[in-house]
C-alpha positions in Angstrom: 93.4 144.0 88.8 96.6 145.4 90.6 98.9 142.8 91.7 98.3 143.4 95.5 94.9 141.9 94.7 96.2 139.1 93.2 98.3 138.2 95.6 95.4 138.5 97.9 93.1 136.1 95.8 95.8 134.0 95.1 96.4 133.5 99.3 92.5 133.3 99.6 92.9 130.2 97.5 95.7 129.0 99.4 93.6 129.3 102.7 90.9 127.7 101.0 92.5 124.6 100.4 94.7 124.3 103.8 91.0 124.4 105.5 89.9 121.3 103.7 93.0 119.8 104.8 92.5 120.9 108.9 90.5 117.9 109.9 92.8 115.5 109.1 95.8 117.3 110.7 93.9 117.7 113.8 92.6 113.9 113.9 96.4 112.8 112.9 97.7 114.9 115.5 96.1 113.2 118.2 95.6 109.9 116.4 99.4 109.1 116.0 100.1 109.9 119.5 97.2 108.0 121.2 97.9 105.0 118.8 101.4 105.0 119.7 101.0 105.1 123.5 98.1 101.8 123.6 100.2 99.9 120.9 103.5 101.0 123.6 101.6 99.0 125.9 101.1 96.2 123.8 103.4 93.4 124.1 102.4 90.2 121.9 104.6 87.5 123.5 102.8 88.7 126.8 99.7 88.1 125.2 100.6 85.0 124.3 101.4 84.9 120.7 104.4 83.1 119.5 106.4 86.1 117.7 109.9 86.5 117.3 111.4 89.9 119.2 112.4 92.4 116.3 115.6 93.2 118.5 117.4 94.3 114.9 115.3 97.5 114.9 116.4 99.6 117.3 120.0 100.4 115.3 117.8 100.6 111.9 115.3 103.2 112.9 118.1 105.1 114.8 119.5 105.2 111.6 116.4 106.7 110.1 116.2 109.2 112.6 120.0 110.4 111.8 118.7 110.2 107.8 115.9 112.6 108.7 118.2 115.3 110.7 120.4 115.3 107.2 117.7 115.0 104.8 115.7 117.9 106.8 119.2 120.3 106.6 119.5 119.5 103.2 115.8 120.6 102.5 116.8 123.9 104.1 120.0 124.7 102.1 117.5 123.2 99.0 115.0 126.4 99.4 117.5 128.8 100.7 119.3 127.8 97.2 115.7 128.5 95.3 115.2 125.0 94.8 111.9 124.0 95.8 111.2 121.4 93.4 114.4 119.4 95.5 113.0 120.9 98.9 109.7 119.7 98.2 111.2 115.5 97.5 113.5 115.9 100.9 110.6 116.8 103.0 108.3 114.3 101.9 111.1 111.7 102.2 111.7 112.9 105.7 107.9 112.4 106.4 108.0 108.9 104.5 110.9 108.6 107.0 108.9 109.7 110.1 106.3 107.1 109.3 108.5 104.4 108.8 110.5 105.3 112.0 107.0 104.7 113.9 106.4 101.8 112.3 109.5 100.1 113.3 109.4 101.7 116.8 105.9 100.2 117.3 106.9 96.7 116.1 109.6 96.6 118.4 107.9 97.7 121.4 105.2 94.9 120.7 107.5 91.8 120.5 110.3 92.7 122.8 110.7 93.7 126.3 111.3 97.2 127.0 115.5 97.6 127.5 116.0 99.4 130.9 118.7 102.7 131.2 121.6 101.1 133.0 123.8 104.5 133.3 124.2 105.8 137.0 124.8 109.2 137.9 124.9 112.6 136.5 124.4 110.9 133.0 121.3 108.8 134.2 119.5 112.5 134.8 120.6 113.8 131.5 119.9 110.7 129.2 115.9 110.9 131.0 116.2 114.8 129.9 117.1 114.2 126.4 114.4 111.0 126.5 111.6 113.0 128.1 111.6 115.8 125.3 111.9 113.6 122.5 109.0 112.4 123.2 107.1 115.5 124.4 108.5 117.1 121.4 107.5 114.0 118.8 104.1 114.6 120.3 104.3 118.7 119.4 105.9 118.3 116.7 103.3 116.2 114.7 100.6 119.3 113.6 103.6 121.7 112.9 104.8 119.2 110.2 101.5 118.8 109.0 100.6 122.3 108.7 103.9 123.2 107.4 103.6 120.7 105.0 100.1 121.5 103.7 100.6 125.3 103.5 103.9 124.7 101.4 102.2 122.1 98.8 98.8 124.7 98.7 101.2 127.3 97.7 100.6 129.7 100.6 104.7 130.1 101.0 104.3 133.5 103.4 102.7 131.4 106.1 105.0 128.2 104.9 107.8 130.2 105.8 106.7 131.7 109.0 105.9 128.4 110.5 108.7 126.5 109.0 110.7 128.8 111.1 109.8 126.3 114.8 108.7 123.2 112.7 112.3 122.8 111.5 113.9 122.7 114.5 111.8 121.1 116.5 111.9 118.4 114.0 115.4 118.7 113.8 115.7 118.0 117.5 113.5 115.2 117.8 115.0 113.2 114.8 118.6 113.8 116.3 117.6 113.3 119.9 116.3 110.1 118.8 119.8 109.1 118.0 121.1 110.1 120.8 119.2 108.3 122.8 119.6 105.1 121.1 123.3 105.5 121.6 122.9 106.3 125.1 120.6 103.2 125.4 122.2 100.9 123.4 125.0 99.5 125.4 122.3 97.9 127.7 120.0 95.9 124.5 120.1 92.4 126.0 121.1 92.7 129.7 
């Protein structure tokens, strides 16, 4: 067997077990998203339960975000220094990261009132740019990471890399976005 038809068998395996993997990328992708937006619209003390606003989150999953944008540069500099092994452990932190960062966003959103953007001006239009494709691009971003991710752990590291290429910086842009907007936001918690 030459070794262009072992590499071939080898990405036929790789293929093989991305596919079993598809479904669940495809009902996370639009899971996370749809679960996100209801529990958004979910606020307990409106509903009547007696729960104490999480108003301490906000600066903590800011934090997270900025932890992600490092962690997901590191990662790079990891593989582009042949380190996958250490690549590998930074991007599933950054996705352990992700999750936690929704987590905390969701509880917040359902036990305190929504803060509204008290900036006038020029800065009012650019704060609802930056907040507008955050979340459009937290949205996109969601089966990029997924696929990325499943490619790179099945071993199929052509296709890894080719799609790494837009799921980095999207996801780059999202988690630092985040930040920004929590600065830009920030001034007004409890006005």
């Amino acid at each position: 067997m030459g070794k262009e038809q072992g590499l071939r068998i080898k990405e036929q395996g790789a293929r093989s077990k991305e596919r079993k993997y598809n479904r669940w990328i495809a009902i996370l992708s639009i899971a996370i998203p749809l679960m996100v937006a209801v529990l958004f619209g979910v606020n307990l003390r409106d509903l009547g339960y007696d729960v104490t606003p999480l108003t301490f989150l906000p600066p903590i999953y800011a934090t997270i975000n900025g932890l992600t944008a490092v962690l997901l540069i590191t990662a790079v500099v990891a593989i582009r220094n042949g380190n996958r092994k250490v690549h590998e452990t930074l991007v599933k932190i950054c996705i352990g990261c992700s999750a936690a960062f929704l987590l905390m966003y969701v509880a917040y959103h359902m036990t305190a009132e929504s803060t509204p953007y008290g900036g006038e001006g020029t800065i009012r239009y650019v704060y609802f740019a930056i907040l507008i494709s955050h979340i459009l691009l937290s949205v996109v971003v969601i089966p990029f990471v997924l696929i990325t991710f499943v490619r790179g752990l099945s071993g199929d590291f052509i296709r890894h890399r080719k799609l790494a290429r837009y799921t980095f910086p999207l996801w780059l842009y999202v988690a630092v976005s985040g930040v920004v907007v929590y600065l830009m936001i920030s001034p007004y918690y409890g006005s």
